[in-house]
N, C-alpha and C positions, 0 to 999 in steps of 0.2 A: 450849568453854564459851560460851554465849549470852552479849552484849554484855548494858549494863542496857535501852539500847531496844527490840531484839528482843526480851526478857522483858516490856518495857510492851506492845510490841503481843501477841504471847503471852495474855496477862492480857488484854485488851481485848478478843481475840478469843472466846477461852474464854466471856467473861461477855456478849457479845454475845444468842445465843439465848436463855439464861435471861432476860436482860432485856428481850428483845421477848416473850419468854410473859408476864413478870409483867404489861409494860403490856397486850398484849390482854386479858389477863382482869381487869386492872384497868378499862378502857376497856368491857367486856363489860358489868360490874355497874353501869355507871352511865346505862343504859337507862329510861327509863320508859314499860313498854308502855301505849299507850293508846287507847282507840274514839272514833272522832269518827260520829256521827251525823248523817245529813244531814235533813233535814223530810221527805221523800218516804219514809224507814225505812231509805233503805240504812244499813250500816253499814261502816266500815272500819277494823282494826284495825292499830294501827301499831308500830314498837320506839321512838319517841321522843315526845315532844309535837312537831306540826304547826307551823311557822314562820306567822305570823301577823300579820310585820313587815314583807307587800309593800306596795310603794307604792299599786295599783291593788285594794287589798281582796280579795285573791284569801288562801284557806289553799294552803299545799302543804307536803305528805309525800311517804314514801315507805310503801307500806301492806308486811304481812311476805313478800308475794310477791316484793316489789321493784319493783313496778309504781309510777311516780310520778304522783301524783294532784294533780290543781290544780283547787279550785271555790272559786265564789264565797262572801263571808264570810255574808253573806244567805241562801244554802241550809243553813248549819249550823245543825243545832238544839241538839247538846252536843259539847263533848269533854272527855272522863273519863278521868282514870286505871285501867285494868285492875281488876278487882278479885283 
């Protein structure tokens, strides 16, 4: 007969995976896909809003390739949420 510790790690174990599923698809939905526009037309679309808090005025994301992008605040002309 399992001691009460072994049944706590037991139980902890058990609930392990189901609790890293719920947080990634918790963590999943709280995405905001969105297109930042540069002035020359490109466009890049990204899974979150672009950081916008550099010191040196620079945006940077990560666009959905995975490609990490850094231009300056001056070359953007919008950033929109997805429609």
């Amino acid at each position: 007969m399992p001691s009460f510790i072994e049944e706590v790690v037991m139980n902890i174990k058990s609930l392990g995976l189901p609790l890293a599923v719920a947080t990634f698809l918790a963590l999943a939905g709280c995405s905001t896909p969105t297109v930042v526009t540069l002035q020359n037309g490109t466009q890049y679309l990204t899974e979150d809003m672009p950081d916008t808090d550099t010191a040196d005025g620079f945006y940077e994301f990560e666009d959905i390739s995975g490609t990490k992008v850094r231009v300056r605040a001056d070359e953007v002309a919008t950033v929109r949420k997805e429609d």
